[in-house]
C-alpha positions in Angstrom: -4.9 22.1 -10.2 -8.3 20.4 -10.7 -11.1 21.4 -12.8 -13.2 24.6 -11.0 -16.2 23.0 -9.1 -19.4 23.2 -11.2 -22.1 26.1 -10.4 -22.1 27.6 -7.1 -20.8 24.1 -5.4 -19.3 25.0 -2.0 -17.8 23.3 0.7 -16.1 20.0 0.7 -15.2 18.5 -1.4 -15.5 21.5 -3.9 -14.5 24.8 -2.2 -12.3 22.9 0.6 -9.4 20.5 0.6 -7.4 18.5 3.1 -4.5 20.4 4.5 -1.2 17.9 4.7 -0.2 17.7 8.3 3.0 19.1 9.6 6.4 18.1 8.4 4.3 16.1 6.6 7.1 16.4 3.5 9.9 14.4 5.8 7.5 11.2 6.3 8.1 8.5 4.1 4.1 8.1 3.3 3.2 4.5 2.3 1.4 4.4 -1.3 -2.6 3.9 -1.2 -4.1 2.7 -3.6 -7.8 3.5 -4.4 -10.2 2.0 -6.8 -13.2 3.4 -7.9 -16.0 1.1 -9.6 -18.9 3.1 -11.4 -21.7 2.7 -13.6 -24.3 5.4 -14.8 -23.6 7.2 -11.5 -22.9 10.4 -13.2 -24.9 12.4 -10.5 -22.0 11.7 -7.6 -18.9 10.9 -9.5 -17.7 14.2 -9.8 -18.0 14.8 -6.2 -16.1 11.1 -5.5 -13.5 11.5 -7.6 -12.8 15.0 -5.9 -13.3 13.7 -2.4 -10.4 11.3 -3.2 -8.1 13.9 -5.2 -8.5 16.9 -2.8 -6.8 14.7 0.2 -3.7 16.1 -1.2 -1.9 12.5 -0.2 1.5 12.5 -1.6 1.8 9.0 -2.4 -1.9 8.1 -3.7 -2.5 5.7 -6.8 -6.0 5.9 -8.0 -7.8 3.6 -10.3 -11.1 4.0 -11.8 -12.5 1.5 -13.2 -16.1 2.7 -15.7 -18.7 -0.1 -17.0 -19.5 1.6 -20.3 -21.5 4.2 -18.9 -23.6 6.8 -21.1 -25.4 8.9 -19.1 -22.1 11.4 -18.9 -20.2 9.7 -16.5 -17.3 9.4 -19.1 -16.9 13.2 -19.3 -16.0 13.5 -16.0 -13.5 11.2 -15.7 -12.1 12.3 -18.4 -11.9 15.9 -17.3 -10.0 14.4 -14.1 -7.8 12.0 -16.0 -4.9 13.6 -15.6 -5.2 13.2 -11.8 -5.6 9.4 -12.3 -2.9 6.6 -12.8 -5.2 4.5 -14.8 -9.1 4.6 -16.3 -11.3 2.7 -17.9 -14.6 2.7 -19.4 -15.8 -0.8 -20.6 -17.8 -3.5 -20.5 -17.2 -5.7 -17.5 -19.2 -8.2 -15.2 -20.2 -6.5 -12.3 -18.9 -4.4 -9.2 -17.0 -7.0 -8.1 -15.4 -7.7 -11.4 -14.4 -3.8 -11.8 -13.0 -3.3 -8.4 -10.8 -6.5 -8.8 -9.5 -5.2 -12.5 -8.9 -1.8 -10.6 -6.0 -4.1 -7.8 -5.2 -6.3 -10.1 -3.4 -3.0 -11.8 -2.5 -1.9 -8.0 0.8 -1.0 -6.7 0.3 0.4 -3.1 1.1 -0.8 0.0 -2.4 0.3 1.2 -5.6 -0.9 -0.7 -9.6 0.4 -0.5 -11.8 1.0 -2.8 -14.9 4.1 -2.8 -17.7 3.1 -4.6 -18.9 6.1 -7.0 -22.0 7.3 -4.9 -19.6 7.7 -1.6 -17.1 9.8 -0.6 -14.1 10.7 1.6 -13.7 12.7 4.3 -11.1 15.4 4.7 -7.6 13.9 5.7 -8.8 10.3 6.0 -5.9 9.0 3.9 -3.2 10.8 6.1 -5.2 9.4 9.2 -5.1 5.9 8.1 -1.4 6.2 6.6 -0.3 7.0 10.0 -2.2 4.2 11.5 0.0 1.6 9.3 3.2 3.6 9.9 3.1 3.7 13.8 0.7 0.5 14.6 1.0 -2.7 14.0 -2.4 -3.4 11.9 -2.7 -5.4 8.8 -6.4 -3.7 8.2 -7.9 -0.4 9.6 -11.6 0.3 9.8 -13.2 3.8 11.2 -16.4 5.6 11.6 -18.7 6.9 8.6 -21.2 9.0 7.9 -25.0 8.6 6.3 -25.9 10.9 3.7 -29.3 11.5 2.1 -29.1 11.6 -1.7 -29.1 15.7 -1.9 -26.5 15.8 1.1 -28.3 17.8 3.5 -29.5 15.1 6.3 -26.7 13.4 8.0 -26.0 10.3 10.9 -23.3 9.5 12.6 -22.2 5.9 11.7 -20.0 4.2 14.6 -17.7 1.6 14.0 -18.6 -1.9 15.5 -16.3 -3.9 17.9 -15.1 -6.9 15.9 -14.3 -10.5 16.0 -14.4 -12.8 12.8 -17.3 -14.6 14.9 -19.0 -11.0 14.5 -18.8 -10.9 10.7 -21.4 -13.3 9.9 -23.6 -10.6 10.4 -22.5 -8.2 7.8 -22.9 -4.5 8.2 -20.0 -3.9 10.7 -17.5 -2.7 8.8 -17.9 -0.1 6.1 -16.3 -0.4 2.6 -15.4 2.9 2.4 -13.9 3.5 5.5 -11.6 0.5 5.7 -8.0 -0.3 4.5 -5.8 -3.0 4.2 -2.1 -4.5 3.9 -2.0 -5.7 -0.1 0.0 -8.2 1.6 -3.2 -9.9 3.2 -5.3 -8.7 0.1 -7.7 -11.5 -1.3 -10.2 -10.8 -4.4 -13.4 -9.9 -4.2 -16.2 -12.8 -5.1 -16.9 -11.6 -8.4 -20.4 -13.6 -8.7 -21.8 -11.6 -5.8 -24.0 -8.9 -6.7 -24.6 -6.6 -3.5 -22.7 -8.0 -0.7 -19.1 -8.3 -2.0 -18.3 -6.8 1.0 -20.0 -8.8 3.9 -18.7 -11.7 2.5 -14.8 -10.1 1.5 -14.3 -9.0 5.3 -15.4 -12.6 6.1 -12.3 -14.2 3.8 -10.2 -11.0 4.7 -10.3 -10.3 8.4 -9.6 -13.5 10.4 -6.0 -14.0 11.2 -5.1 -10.6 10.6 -4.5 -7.7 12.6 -7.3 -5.6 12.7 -7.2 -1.4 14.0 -10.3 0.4 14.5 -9.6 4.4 14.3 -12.3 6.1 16.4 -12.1 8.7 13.3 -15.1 9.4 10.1 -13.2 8.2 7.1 -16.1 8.6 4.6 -19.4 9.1 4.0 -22.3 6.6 2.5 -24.5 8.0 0.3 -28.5 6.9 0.6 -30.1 7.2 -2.9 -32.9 5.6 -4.8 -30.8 3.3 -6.7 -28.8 2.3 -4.1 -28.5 -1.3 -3.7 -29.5 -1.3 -0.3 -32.7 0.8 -0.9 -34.1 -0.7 -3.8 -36.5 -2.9 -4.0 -35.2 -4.4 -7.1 -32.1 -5.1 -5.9 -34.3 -7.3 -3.5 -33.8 -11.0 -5.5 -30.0 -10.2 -6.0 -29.8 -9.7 -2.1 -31.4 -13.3 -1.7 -29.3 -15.1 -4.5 -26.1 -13.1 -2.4 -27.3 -15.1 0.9 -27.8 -18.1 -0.5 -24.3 -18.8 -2.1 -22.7 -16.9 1.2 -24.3 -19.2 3.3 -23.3 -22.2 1.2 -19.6 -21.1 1.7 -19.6 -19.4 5.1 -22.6 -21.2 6.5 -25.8 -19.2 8.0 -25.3 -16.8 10.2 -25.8 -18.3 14.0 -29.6 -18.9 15.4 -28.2 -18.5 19.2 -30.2 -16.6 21.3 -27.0 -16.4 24.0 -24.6 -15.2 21.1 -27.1 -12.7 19.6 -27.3 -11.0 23.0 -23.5 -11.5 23.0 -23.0 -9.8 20.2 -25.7 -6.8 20.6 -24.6 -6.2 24.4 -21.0 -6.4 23.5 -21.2 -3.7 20.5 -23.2 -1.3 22.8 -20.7 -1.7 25.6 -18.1 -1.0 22.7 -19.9 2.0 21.0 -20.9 3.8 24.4 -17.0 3.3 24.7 -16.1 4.9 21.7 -17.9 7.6 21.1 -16.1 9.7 23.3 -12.7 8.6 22.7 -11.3 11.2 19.6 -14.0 13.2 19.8 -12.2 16.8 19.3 -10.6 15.2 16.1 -13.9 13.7 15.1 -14.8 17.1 15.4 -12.7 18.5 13.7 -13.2 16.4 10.1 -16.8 17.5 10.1 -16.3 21.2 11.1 -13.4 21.5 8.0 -15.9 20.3 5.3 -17.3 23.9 5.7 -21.0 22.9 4.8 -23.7 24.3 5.4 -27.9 23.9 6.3 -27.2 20.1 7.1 -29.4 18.9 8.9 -28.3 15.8 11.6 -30.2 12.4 12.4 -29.3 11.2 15.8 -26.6 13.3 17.9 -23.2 14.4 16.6 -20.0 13.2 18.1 
């Protein structure tokens, strides 16, 4: 059983948990393998780490991987420990350089990785399990969720239609609601500072299978220190570009394959946000909170 939830903490992912689904102990799960990077991110990790544990998957291998954090973040991995099949906290050279220490200690079939400040949604591991056991996909992508920093003010996050031409973009795929074969894995460019994942799914995606679930796997948390938001993450966003461009090249200047690209993803998302919708539903209605507030319409 996991350590009580701290204060007066309701909801999910500290009053609820993921239910298994039926007959769920006659399927012959496939092992998934999570990392989790972190640095001084003490405020959320607690919740994470929960998110991750609490999706009662039978077959789940998770990693976390600490960068010598002192602002408490140690405690709480250490009061979930037992829960985890390997953890660290140390010195290392980045994101990118935890996250690849966390597979290159991976044994699933199934790889992702949940960055400290984000969060799963209830049964999003069993969701994307099945996905691999009946389909034929070598990575599966979903929807997501925005979440101001307290929680409260949420936005639906659609998935985008994709083709590797697509990815020169970035933003279209989510890293934490995305999964892939370890037999297509490839590691992460270590030297990048923000946008290991734009330029991952670049390396990762073309030639390979690719599933979008019409289903919110996890939710992205907005913060002040997010790398995103801050402004002094700004110079480390540029440097990012620049050697992405030098080994993908720029992203395309064409007007005609611009308006490709935005028409094609509105057709798609019109599309899409009615298919699954009782089930999409359903995953926000079981996280039992409360007083949220919602930024653009629900499914």
């Amino acid at each position: 059983m996991l350590p009580a939830p701290p204060g007066n903490r309701a909801g999910w992912p500290w009053s609820v948990e993921s239910v298994p689904p039926g007959r769920s102990e006659s399927v012959a799960w496939p092992r998934i393998t999570i990392v989790t990077p972190s640095f001084r991110q003490a405020p959320f990790l607690e919740e994470c780490l929960r998110s991750v544990l609490l999706q009662n998957y039978p077959n789940l291998e998770y990693i976390v991987n600490d960068g010598g954090s002192a602002d408490g973040s140690v405690e709480i991995i250490g009061r979930y420990s037992p829960f985890l099949a390997h953890w660290q906290s140390q010195r290392d050279a980045g994101q990118g350089d935890a996250i690849n220490q966390g597979f290159d200690r991976a044994t699933g079939e199934i790889l992702g990785w949940l960055n400290s400040d984000d969060l799963l949604l209830p049964g999003a591991l069993f969701a994307v399990a099945r996905v691999f056991l009946h389909g034929r996909a070598d990575v599966v992508y979903g929807d997501a969720l925005n979440a101001s920093e307290d929680g409260r003010t949420l936005q639906y996050w659609q998935g985008y239609w994709i083709l590797p031409s697509f990815l020169q973009f970035g933003g279209v795929i989510s890293s934490h609601a995305v999964y892939w074969r370890r037999s297509v894995h490839v590691p992460i460019w270590a030297d990048l500072s923000c946008n290991i994942d734009g330029e991952l799914w670049q390396r990762l995606v073309p030639g390979h299978r690719v599933k979008y679930l019409p289903l919110p796997l996890g939710v992205c948390r907005h913060h002040a220190d997010t790398k995103s938001n801050s402004e002094s993450w700004r110079g480390k966003w540029l440097r990012d570009d620049e050697l992405i461009w030098k080994r993908h090249g720029r992203p395309t200047e064409s007007r005609v394959f611009r308006k490709w690209f935005s028409t094609s993803q509105r057709a798609f998302k019109w599309a899409s946000w009615r298919l699954n919708r009782a089930n999409k539903r359903s995953v926000i209605a079981a996280c039992q909170w409360t007083d949220q507030k919602w930024k653009g319409p629900k499914p």
